[in-house]
N, C-alpha and C positions, 0 to 999 in steps of 0.2 A: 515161527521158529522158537524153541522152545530153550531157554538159557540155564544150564547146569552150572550151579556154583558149589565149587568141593570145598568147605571151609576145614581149614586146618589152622593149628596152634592150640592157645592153652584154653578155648574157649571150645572146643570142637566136643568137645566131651558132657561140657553141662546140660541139663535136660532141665532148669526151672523153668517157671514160667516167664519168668522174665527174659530168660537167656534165650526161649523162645521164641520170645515179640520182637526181640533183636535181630535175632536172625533171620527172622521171617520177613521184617523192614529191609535190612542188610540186602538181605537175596532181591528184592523189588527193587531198590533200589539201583544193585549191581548188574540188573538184567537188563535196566534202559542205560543206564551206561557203559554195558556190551558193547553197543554198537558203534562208539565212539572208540573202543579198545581196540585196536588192529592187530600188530604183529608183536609191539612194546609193552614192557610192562608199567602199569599203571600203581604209583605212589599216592597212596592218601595220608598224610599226619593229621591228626586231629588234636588237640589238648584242650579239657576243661576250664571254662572260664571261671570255676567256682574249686575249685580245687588240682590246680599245677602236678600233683605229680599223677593224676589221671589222664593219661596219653595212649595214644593207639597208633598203630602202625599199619596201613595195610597194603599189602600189594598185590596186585588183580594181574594175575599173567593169563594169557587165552591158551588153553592145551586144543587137544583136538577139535573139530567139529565150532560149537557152539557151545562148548564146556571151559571152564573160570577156573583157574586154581586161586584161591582167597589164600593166604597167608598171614595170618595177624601177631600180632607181636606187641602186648600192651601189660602196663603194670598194672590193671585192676579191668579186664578184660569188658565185662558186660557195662558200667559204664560208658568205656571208652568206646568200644565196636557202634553205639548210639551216638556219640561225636561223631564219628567217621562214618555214619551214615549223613548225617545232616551236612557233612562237610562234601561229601558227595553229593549229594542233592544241589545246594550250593554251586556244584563247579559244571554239575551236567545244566542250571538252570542259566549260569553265567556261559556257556557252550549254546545253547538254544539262542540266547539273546544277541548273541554277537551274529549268528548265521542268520537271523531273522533280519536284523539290521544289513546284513550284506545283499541277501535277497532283496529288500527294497531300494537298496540303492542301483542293482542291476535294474530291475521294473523301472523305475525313475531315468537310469540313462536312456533305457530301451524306449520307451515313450518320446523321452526329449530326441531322440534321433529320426525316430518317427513320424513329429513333428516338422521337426527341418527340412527332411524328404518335399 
């Protein structure tokens, strides 16, 4: 399944190279955490640790199909969309680690009951 992210705001329009890599991160980033996106829309804040008033805003709503509407809303755009990548990254790696940990404690009861039998 092929995940479409429409980015819009004040970054949708730049073409450097940099604003490229970002968004090209952004999009890979946004399309493993799709699938954790259901019907709600999904809030990321980001802010720089090196300089406070570089902040990002984003919110990931799911439109049709498997298509994202991005939203970004940031005072110095292409820094900050790279925060709020890594801050994603972050929350989708912090979502893996909690499910992972619940899976094995299912296996773990599932055994010890098995056991008892």
């Amino acid at each position: 399944m092929k995940t479409e992210v429409i980015l819009r705001g004040p970054f949708a329009h730049r073409r450097s190279r940099l604003a490229r890599a970002c968004e090209a991160r952004l999009r890979q980033t946004l399309a493993r955490l799709a699938t954790r996106v259901s019907r709600a829309e999904l809030r990321l804040e980001s802010r720089s640790a090196h300089d406070p008033s570089c902040r990002a805003t984003l919110a990931v709503r799911p439109l049709h199909g498997s298509a994202f509407l991005v939203t970004a809303d940031a005072a110095r755009p292409w820094q900050a969309v790279s925060q709020v990548a890594l801050a994603a990254r972050r929350q989708l790696s912090e979502l893996r680690r909690r499910n992972r940990s619940r899976t094995r404690r299912a296996q773990r009861h599932w055994s010890e009951q098995r056991w008892a039998a």
